[in-house]
C-alpha positions as CSV (number, residue, x, y, z in Angstrom):
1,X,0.0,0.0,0.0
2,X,2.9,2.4,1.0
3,X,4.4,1.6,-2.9
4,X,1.5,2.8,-3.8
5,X,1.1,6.0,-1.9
6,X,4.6,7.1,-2.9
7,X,4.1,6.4,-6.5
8,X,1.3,8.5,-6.5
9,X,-1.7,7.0,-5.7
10,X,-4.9,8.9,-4.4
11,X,-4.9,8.5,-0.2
12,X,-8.8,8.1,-0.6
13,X,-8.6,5.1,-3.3
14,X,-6.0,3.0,-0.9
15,X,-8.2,3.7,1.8
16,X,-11.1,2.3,-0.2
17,X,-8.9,-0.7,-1.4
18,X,-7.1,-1.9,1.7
19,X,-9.6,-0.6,4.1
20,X,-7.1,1.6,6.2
21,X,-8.3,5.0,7.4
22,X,-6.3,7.9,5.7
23,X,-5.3,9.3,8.8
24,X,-4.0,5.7,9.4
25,X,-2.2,5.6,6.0
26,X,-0.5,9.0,6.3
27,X,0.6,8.1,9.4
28,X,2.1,4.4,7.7
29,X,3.9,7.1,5.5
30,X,5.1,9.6,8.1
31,X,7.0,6.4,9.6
32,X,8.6,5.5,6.8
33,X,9.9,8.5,5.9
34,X,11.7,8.6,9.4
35,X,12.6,5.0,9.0
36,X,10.5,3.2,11.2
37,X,9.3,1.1,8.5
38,X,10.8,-0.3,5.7
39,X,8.9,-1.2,2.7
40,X,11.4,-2.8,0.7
41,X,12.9,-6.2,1.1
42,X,16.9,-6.8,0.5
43,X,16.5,-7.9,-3.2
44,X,14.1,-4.9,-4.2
45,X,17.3,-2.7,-2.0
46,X,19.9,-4.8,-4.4
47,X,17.3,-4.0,-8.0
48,X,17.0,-0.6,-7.1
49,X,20.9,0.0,-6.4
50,X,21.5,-2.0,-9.7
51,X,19.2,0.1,-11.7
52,X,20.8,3.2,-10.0
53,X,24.2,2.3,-11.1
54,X,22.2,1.3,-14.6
55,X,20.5,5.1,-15.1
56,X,24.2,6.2,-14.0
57,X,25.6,4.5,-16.9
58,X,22.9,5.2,-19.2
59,X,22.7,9.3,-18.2
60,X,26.8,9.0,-19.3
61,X,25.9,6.8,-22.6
62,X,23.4,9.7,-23.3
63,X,26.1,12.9,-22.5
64,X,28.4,11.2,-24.5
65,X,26.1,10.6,-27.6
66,X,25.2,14.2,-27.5
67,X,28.9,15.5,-27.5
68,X,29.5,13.3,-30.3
69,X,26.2,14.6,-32.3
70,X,27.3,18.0,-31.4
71,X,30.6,17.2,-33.1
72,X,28.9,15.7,-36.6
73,X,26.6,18.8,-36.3
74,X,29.7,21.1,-36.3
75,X,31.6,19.5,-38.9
76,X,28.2,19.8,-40.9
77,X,28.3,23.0,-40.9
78,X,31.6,23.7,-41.6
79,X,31.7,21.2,-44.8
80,X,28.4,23.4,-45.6
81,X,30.5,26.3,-45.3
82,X,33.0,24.9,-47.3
83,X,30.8,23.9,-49.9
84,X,29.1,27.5,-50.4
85,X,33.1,29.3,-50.6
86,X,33.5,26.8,-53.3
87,X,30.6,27.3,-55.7
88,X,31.4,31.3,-54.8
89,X,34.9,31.0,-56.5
90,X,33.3,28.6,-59.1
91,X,30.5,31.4,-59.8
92,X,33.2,34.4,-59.5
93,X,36.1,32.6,-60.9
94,X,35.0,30.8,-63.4
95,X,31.2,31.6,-64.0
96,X,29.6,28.7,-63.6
97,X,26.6,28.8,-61.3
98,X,25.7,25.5,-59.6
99,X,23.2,26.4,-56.7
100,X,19.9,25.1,-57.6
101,X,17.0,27.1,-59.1
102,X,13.4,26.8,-57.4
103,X,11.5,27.2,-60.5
104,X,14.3,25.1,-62.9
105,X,12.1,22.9,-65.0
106,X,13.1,19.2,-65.5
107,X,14.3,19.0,-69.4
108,X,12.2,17.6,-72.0
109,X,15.2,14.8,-72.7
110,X,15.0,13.8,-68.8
111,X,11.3,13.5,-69.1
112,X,11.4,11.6,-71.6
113,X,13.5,8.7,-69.9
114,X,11.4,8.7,-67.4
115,X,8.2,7.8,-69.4
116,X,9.9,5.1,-71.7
C-alpha cells in the first residue's frame, strides 16, 4: 500500500482498497519516511541499487552521444560552409553557377527517360 502512496496513488482510493483510514495511511507514511518502517525487502534494495548504477551508466551513454552529435553537427556546418566558398569562386572565378534554381524545370530529354 505504501508503494502505492509514494508512486502517487490517491490517499482516498487505498483507503477504499485496503480498508485503512487515511489518517491511518499518512501516518504508515510519516513512519517511513523517518525510518520506522521499511517497505522494501533486500533484493528490491539490491534492483534498485543496480538500476541506479544502470540510469548512472545510461545518463553517461546519453552525455556522451550528445557531444558526439554536437561534433557531426559542427563539422556539418563547416563542410556546408566549405561547400558555399566553393561554388562562390566557381561562380566568380569561373562563371559557372551551380546552386539550384526553385522554379528550374526538368528537361524535355529527362522527361522523356522517365516515361519510356
Amino acid at each position: 500500500m505504501l508503494r502505492e502512496y509514494f508512486s502517487g496513488v490517491p490517499v482516498e482510493s487505498l483507503n477504499r482498497r485496503y480498508g485503512y483510514s487515511i489518517r491511518k495511511i499518512k501516518e504508515l507514511a510519516s513512519d517511513y519516511r523517518q525510518g520506522k518502517i521499511d517497505i522494501f525487502d533486500d533484493m528490491n534494495k539490491r534492483k534498485i541499487a543496480m538500476s541506479m548504477i544502470s540510469h548512472q551508466e545510461e545518463v553517461q551513454l546519453l552525455q556522451d552521444k550528445i557531444k558526439a552529435l554536437e561534433h557531426a553537427l559542427m563539422m556539418s556546418n563547416i563542410k556546408a560552409e566549405g561547400y558555399e566558398i566553393m561554388m562562390d569562386i566557381l561562380k566568380r572565378e569561373h562563371g559557372i553557377d551551380l546552386s539550384k534554381k526553385v522554379a528550374a524545370e526538368q528537361s524535355k530529354n529527362s522527361k522523356k527517360g522517365i516515361l519510356e
